[in-house]
C-alpha positions in Angstrom: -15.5 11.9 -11.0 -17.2 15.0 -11.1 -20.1 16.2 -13.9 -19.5 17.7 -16.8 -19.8 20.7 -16.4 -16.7 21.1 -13.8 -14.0 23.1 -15.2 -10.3 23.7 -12.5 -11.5 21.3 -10.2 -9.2 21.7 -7.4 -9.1 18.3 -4.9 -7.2 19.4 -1.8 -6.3 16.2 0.8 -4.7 16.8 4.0 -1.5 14.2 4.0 -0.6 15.1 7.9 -2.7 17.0 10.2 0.2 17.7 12.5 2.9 19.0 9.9 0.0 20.3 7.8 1.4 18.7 4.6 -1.3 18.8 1.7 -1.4 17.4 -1.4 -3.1 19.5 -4.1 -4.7 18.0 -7.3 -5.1 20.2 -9.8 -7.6 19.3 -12.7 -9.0 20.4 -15.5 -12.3 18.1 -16.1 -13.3 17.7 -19.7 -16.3 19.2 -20.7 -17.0 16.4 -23.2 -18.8 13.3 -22.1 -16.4 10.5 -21.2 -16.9 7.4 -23.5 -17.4 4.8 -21.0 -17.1 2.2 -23.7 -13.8 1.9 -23.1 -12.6 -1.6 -22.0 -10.2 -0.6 -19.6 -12.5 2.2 -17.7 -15.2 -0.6 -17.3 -12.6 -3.0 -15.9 -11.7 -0.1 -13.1 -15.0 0.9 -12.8 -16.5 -3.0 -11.8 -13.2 -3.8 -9.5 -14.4 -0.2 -7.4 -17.8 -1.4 -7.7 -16.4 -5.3 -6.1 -14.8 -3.4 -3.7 -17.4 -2.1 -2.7 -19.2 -4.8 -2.5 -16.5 -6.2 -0.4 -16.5 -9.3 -2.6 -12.5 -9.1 -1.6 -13.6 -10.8 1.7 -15.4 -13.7 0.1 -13.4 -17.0 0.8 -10.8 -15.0 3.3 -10.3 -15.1 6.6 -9.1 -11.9 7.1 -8.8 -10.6 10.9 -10.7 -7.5 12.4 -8.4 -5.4 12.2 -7.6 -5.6 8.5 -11.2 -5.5 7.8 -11.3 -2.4 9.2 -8.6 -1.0 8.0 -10.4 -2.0 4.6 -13.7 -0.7 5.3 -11.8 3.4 6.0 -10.1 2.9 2.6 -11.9 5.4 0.0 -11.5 4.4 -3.8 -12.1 6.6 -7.0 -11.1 7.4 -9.9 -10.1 11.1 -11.3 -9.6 12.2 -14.9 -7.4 14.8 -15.7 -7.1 16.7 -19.0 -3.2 17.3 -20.2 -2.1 18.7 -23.8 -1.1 14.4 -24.8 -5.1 13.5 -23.7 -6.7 12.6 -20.7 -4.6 10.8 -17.9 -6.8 8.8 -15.5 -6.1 7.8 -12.1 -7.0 6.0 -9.0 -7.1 7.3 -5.7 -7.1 5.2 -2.3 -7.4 7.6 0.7 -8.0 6.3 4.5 -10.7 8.3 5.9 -9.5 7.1 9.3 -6.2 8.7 9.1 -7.1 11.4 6.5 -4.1 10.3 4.4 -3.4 8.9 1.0 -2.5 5.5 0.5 -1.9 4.8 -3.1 -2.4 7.2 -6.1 -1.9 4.9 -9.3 -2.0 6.0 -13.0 -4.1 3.9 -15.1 -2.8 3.0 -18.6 -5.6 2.8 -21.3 -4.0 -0.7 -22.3 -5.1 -1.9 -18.6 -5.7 -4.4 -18.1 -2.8 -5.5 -20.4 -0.1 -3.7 -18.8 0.1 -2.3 -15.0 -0.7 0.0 -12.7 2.1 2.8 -11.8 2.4 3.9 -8.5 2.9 7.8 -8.7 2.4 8.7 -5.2 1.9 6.8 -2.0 1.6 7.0 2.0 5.1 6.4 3.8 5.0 6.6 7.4 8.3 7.8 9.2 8.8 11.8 9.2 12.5 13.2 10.2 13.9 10.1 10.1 17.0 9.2 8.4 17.3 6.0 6.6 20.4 3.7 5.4 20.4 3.0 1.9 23.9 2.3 -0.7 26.0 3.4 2.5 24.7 6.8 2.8 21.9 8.3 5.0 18.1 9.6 3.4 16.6 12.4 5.0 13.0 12.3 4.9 12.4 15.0 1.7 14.8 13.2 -0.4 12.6 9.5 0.9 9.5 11.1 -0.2 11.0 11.7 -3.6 12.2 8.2 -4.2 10.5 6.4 -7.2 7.6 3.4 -5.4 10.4 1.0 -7.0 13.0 2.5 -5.0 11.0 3.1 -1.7 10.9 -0.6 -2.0 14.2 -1.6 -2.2 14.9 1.1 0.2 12.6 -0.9 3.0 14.5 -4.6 1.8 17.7 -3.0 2.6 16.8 -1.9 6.0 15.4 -5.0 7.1 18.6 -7.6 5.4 20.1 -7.4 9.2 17.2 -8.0 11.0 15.0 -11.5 11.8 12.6 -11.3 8.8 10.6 -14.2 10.8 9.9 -12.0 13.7 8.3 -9.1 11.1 6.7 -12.4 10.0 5.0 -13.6 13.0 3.6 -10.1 13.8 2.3 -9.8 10.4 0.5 -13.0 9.9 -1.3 -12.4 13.7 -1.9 -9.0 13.0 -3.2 -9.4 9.8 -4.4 -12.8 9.3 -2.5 -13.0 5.7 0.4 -14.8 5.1 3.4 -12.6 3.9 4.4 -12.0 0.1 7.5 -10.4 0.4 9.2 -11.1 3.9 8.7 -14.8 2.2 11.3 -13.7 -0.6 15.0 -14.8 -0.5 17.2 -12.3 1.3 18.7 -11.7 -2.3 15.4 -11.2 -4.1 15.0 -7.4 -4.5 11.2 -5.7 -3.4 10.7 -4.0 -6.5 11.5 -7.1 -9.1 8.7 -9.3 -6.8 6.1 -6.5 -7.2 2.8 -7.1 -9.3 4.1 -3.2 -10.6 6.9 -5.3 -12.7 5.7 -5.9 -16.3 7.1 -9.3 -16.6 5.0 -10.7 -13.4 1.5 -8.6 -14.2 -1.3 -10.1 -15.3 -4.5 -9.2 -16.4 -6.3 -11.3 -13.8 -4.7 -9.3 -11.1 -7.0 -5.6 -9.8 -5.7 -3.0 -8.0 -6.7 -5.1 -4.4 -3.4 -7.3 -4.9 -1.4 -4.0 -5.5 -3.2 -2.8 -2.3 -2.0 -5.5 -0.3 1.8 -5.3 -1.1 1.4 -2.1 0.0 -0.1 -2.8 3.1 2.6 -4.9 3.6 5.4 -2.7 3.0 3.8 -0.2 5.3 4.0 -3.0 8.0 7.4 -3.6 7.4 8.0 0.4 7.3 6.8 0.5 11.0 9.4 -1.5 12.6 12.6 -1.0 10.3 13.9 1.4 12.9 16.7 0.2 15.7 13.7 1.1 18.3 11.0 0.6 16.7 12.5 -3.1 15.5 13.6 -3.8 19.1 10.1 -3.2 20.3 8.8 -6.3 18.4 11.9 -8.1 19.3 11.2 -8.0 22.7 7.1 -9.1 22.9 8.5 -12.4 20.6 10.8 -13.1 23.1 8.1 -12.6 26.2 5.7 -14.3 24.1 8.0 -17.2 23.0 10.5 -18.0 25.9 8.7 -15.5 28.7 6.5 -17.5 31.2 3.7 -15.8 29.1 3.6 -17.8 26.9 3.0 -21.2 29.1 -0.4 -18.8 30.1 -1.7 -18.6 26.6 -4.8 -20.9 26.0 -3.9 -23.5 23.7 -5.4 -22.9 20.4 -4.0 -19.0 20.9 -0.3 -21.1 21.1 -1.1 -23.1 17.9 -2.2 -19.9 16.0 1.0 -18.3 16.9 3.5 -21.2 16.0 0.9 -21.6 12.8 
């Protein structure tokens, strides 16, 4: 968080190393002790300190590749001083990738009211998406709203076999899907733990973590190419004379 006697603290990650894109924090730390008494910054403060810990991987079978996706994820939280008071966030970078993944605003009635997602990691560059009948370029789908972005990726997917993104997910990942299990008509952003109506103060920033992972997954395939990749391994994998080759408990996993 830095000590107290840092003044314009400037926090520069690299978002792409290819197109060089960069997000700059710019921050001016308070000189004043923070007052750690404050419920809500102990709250964040033990669920960094569980994480960790990795007490998330207590009573889960997650697979290898998820817990090492995990273990490259870099948590803390940042305090900047505005002219309304001090705004606090918390900032989930992979170290793998050298990108962000979440940036969330912490509200001082947290745990009482959400999380807001003010910047996050989409994947696809210079690609156009369908959305409300008319194409996104990539600049204005990095400015959409995480609500939009969303609903954005349930649109692109409503033509598409949601149990094939399914079945990819839940062998990649070892978790069972939150919102490829919606109705087709249930919208991304109304299903999210970011709603007010379904947040609770049980829930930590690693549930909001994971319905992000999620929609990253889904990200990765909505393209026509992308999608027809996947489409073709199910169909080696399911009606291909691979599958007859697979040892059994593999086949029972898959159809699980």
């Amino acid at each position: 968080m830095g000590s107290n006697n840092d003044s314009n603290l400037v926090l520069t990650k690299t978002i792409s190393k290819n197109k060089r894109f960069k997000y700059i924090y710019f921050f001016n730390i308070i000189n004043k002790k923070i007052n750690m008494s404050n419920v809500f910054l102990k709250r964040i403060n033990k669920e960094i300190q569980n994480f960790y810990e990795k007490k998330h991987l207590q009573n889960n079978n997650y697979s290898p590749y998820l817990i090492n996706l995990l273990d490259n994820l870099h948590v803390e939280t940042i305090v900047s001083n505005h002219e309304n008071g001090n705004k606090f966030f918390l900032v989930i970078n992979n170290l793998k990738t050298d990108k962000l993944f979440l940036e969330l605003l912490i509200p001082q009635s947290y745990p009482f009211k959400p999380y807001s997602v003010i910047n996050y990691n989409n994947i696809f560059i210079n690609t156009h998406y369908y959305h409300n009948k008319k194409y996104l370029s990539f600049n204005d789908y990095n400015k959409l709203s995480y609500s939009k972005y969303m609903n954005v990726i349930h649109c692109s997917i409503q033509n598409k076999d949601v149990d094939i993104y399914k079945f990819f997910y839940k062998n990649l990942y070892s978790l069972e899907p939150k919102f490829l299990n919606l109705p087709k008509n249930d919208c991304y952003c109304c299903s999210s733990i970011t709603c007010q109506a379904l947040w609770s103060p049980l829930i930590t920033f690693y549930n909001l973590l994971f319905e992000h992972l999620e929609i990253q997954f889904i990200e990765s395939y909505i393209t026509n190419l992308r999608y027809k990749y996947l489409l073709n391994i199910y169909n080696q994998l399911l009606y291909g004379q691979l599958f007859s080759k697979l040892p059994s408990e593999l086949i029972i996993k898959i159809l699980n």
